[in-house]
TISE-980897 format. One record per atom (N, C-alpha, C): residue number from 1; x, y, z; atom name. Coordinates in steps of 0.02 Angstrom, whole numbers, plus 50000, padded with zeros to 5 digits. Example, Ala and Ser with C-alpha at 12.3 -4.5 7.8 and 13.67 -1.06 7.14 Angstrom:
residues 2
1;50660;49716;50390;N
1;50615;49775;50390;CA
1;50660;49835;50390;C
2;50642;49888;50354;N
2;50684;49947;50357;CA
2;50645;50002;50394;C
end
This chain:
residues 101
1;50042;49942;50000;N
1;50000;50000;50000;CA
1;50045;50061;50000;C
2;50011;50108;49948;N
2;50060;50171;49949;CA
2;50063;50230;49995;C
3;50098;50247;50008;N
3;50074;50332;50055;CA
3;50036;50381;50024;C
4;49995;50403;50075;N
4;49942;50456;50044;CA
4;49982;50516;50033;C
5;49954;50566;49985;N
5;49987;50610;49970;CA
5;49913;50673;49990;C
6;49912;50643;50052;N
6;49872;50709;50067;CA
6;49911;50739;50129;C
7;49902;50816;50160;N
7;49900;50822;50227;CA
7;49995;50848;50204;C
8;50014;50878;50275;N
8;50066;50924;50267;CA
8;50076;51005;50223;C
9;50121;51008;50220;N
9;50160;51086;50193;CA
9;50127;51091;50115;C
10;50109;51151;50089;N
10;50097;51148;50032;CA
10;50112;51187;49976;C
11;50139;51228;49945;N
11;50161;51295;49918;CA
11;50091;51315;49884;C
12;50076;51385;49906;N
12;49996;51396;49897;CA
12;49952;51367;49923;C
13;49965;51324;49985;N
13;49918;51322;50027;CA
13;49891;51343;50077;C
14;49835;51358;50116;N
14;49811;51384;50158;CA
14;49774;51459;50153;C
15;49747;51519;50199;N
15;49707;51569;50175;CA
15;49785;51605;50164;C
16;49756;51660;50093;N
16;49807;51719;50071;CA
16;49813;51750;50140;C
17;49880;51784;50138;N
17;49864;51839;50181;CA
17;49831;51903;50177;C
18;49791;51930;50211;N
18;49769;52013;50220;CA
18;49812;52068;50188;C
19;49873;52037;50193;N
19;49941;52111;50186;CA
19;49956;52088;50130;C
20;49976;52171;50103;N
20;49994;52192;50030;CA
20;50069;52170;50042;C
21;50085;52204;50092;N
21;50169;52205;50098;CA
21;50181;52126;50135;C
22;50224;52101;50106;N
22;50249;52030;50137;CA
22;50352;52067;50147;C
23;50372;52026;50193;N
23;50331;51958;50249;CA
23;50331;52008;50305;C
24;50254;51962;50355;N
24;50245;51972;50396;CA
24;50289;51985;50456;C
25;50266;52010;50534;N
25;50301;51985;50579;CA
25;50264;51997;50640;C
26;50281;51950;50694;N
26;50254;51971;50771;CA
26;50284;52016;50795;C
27;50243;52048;50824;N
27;50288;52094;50874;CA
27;50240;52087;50936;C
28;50289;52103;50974;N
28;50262;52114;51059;CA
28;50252;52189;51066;C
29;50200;52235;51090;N
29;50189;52313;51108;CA
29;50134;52281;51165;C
30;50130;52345;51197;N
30;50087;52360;51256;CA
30;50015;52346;51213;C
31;49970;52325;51256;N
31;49890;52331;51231;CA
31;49862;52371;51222;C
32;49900;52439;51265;N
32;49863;52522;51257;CA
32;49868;52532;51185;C
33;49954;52507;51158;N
33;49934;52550;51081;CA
33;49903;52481;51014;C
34;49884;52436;51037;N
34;49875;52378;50995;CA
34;49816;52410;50942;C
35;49780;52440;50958;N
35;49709;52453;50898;CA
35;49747;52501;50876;C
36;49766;52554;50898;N
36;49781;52626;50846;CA
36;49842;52588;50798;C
37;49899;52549;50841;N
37;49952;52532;50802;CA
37;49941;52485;50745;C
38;49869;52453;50739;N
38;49870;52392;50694;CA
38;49808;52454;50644;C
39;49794;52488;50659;N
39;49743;52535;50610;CA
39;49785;52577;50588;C
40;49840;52606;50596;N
40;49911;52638;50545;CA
40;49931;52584;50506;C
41;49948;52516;50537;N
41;49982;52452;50491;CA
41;49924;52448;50450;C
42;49867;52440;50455;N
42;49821;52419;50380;CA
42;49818;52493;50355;C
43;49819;52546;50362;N
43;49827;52597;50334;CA
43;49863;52610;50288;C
44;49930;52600;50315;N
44;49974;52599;50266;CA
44;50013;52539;50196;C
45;49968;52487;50227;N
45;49976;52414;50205;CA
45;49904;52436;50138;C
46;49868;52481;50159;N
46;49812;52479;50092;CA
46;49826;52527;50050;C
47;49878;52579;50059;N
47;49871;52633;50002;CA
47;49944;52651;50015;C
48;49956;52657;49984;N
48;50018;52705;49948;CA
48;50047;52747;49941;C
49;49992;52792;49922;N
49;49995;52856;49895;CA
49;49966;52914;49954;C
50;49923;52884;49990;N
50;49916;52927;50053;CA
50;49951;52931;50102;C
51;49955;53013;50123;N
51;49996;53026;50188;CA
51;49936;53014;50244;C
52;49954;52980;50324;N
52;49911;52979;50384;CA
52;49929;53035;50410;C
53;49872;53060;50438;N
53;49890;53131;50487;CA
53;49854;53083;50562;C
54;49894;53072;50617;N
54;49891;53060;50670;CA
54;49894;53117;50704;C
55;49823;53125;50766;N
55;49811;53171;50808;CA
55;49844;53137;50872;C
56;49887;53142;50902;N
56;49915;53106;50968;CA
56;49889;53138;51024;C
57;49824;53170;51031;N
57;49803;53182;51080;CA
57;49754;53128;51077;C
58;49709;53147;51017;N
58;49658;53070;51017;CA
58;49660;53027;50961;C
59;49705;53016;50956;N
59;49745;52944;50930;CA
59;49676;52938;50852;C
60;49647;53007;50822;N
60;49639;52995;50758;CA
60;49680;52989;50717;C
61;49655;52966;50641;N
61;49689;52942;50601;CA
61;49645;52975;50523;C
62;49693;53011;50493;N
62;49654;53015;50445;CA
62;49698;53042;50392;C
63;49695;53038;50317;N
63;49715;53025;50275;CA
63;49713;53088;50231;C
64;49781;53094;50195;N
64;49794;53175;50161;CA
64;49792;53125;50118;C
65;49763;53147;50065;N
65;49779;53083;50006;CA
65;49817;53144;49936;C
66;49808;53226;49938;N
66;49838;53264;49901;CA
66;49896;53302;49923;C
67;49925;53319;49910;N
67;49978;53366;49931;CA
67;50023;53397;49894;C
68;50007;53466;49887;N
68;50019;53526;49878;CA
68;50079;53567;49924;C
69;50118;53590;49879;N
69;50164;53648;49926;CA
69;50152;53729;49906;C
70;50145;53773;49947;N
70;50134;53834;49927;CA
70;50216;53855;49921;C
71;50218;53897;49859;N
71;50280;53921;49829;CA
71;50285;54003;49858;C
72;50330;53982;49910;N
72;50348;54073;49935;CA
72;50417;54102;49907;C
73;50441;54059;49856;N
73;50480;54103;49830;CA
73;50466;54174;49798;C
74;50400;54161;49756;N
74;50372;54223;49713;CA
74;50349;54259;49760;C
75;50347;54279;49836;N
75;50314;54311;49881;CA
75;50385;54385;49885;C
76;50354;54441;49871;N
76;50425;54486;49914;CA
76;50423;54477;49972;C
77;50495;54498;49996;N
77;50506;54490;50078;CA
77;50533;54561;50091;C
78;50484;54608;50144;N
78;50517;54682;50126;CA
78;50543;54671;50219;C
79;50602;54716;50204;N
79;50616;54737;50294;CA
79;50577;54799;50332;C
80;50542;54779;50401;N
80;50532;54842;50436;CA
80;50584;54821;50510;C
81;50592;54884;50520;N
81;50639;54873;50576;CA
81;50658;54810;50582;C
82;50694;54819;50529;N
82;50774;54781;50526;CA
82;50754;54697;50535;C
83;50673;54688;50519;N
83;50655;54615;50510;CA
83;50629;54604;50455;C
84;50641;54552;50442;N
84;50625;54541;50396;CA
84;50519;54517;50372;C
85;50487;54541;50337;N
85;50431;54515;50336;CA
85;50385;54514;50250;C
86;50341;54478;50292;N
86;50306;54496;50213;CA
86;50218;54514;50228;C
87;50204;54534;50167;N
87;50150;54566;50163;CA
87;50082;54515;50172;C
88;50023;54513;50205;N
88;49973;54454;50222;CA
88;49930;54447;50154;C
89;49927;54521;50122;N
89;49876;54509;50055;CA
89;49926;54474;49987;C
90;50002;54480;50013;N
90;50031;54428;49956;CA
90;50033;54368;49978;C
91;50042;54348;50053;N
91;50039;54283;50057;CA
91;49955;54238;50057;C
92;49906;54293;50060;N
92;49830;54264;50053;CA
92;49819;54245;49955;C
93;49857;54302;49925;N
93;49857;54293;49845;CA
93;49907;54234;49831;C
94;49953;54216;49863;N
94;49978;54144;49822;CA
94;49943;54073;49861;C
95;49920;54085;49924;N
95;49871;54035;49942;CA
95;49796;54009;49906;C
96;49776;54069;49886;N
96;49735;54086;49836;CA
96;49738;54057;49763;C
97;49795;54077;49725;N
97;49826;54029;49677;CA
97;49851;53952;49693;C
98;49874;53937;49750;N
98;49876;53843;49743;CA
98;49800;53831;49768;C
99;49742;53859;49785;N
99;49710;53810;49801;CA
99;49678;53802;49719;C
100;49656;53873;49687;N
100;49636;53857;49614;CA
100;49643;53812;49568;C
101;49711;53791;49554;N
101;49745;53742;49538;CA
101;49706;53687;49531;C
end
Protein backbone atom coordinates (compact mmCIF):
# COMPACT_ATOMS: atom_id res chain seq x y z
CA UNK A 1 0.00 0.00 0.00
CA UNK A 2 1.21 3.43 -1.02
CA UNK A 3 1.47 6.64 1.11
CA UNK A 4 -1.16 9.12 0.88
CA UNK A 5 -0.25 12.20 -0.60
CA UNK A 6 -2.56 14.17 1.34
CA UNK A 7 -2.00 16.44 4.53
CA UNK A 8 1.31 18.47 5.34
CA UNK A 9 3.20 21.71 3.86
CA UNK A 10 1.94 22.97 0.64
CA UNK A 11 3.22 25.89 -1.64
CA UNK A 12 -0.08 27.91 -2.05
CA UNK A 13 -1.64 26.43 0.53
CA UNK A 14 -3.77 27.68 3.15
CA UNK A 15 -5.86 31.37 3.49
CA UNK A 16 -3.86 34.37 1.41
CA UNK A 17 -2.73 36.78 3.62
CA UNK A 18 -4.63 40.26 4.39
CA UNK A 19 -1.19 42.22 3.72
CA UNK A 20 -0.12 43.84 0.59
CA UNK A 21 3.38 44.10 1.96
CA UNK A 22 4.99 40.61 2.75
CA UNK A 23 6.62 39.16 4.97
CA UNK A 24 4.89 39.43 7.91
CA UNK A 25 6.03 39.70 11.59
CA UNK A 26 5.09 39.42 15.42
CA UNK A 27 5.77 41.88 17.49
CA UNK A 28 5.24 42.29 21.18
CA UNK A 29 3.78 46.26 22.15
CA UNK A 30 1.74 47.20 25.11
CA UNK A 31 -2.20 46.61 24.62
CA UNK A 32 -2.74 50.44 25.15
CA UNK A 33 -1.32 50.99 21.62
CA UNK A 34 -2.50 47.56 19.91
CA UNK A 35 -5.83 49.05 17.96
CA UNK A 36 -4.38 52.52 16.93
CA UNK A 37 -0.96 50.63 16.05
CA UNK A 38 -2.61 47.84 13.88
CA UNK A 39 -5.13 50.70 12.19
CA UNK A 40 -1.78 52.76 10.90
CA UNK A 41 -0.35 49.05 9.82
CA UNK A 42 -3.58 48.38 7.60
CA UNK A 43 -3.46 51.95 6.67
CA UNK A 44 -0.53 51.99 5.32
CA UNK A 45 -0.48 48.29 4.09
CA UNK A 46 -3.76 49.59 1.84
CA UNK A 47 -2.58 52.67 0.04
CA UNK A 48 0.36 54.10 -1.04
CA UNK A 49 -0.10 57.12 -2.09
CA UNK A 50 -1.68 58.54 1.06
CA UNK A 51 -0.09 60.51 3.76
CA UNK A 52 -1.78 59.58 7.69
CA UNK A 53 -2.20 62.63 9.75
CA UNK A 54 -2.17 61.19 13.41
CA UNK A 55 -3.78 63.41 16.17
CA UNK A 56 -1.71 62.12 19.35
CA UNK A 57 -3.94 63.64 21.60
CA UNK A 58 -6.84 61.41 20.34
CA UNK A 59 -5.10 58.89 18.60
CA UNK A 60 -7.21 59.90 15.17
CA UNK A 61 -6.22 58.84 12.01
CA UNK A 62 -6.92 60.30 8.90
CA UNK A 63 -5.71 60.49 5.50
CA UNK A 64 -4.13 63.50 3.21
CA UNK A 65 -4.43 61.65 0.12
CA UNK A 66 -3.25 65.28 -1.99
CA UNK A 67 -0.44 67.32 -1.39
CA UNK A 68 0.39 70.52 -2.43
CA UNK A 69 3.27 72.97 -1.48
CA UNK A 70 2.68 76.68 -1.46
CA UNK A 71 5.59 78.42 -3.42
CA UNK A 72 6.96 81.45 -1.31
CA UNK A 73 9.59 82.06 -3.39
CA UNK A 74 7.44 84.47 -5.74
CA UNK A 75 6.27 86.23 -2.38
CA UNK A 76 8.49 89.72 -1.71
CA UNK A 77 10.12 89.80 1.55
CA UNK A 78 10.35 93.64 2.52
CA UNK A 79 12.32 94.74 5.88
CA UNK A 80 10.63 96.85 8.71
CA UNK A 81 12.78 97.45 11.53
CA UNK A 82 15.49 95.62 10.51
CA UNK A 83 13.10 92.31 10.19
CA UNK A 84 12.49 90.82 7.92
CA UNK A 85 8.62 90.29 6.73
CA UNK A 86 6.12 89.92 4.27
CA UNK A 87 2.99 91.31 3.26
CA UNK A 88 -0.53 89.08 4.44
CA UNK A 89 -2.47 90.18 1.10
CA UNK A 90 0.61 88.55 -0.89
CA UNK A 91 0.77 85.66 1.14
CA UNK A 92 -3.40 85.27 1.07
CA UNK A 93 -2.86 85.87 -3.09
CA UNK A 94 -0.44 82.88 -3.57
CA UNK A 95 -2.57 80.69 -1.15
CA UNK A 96 -5.30 81.72 -3.28
CA UNK A 97 -3.47 80.57 -6.45
CA UNK A 98 -2.49 76.86 -5.15
CA UNK A 99 -5.81 76.19 -3.99
CA UNK A 100 -7.27 77.14 -7.72
CA UNK A 101 -5.11 74.84 -9.25
Amino acid sequence: MGLAKRGGARAGGGRPSPWRHHPTRTIRIPQLFEAILLEIAQNLDQSSEDDLVINLKTLAITKQTKKEQLNLLKIPIYKHSSAKVVRLEDLANALQALLQQ
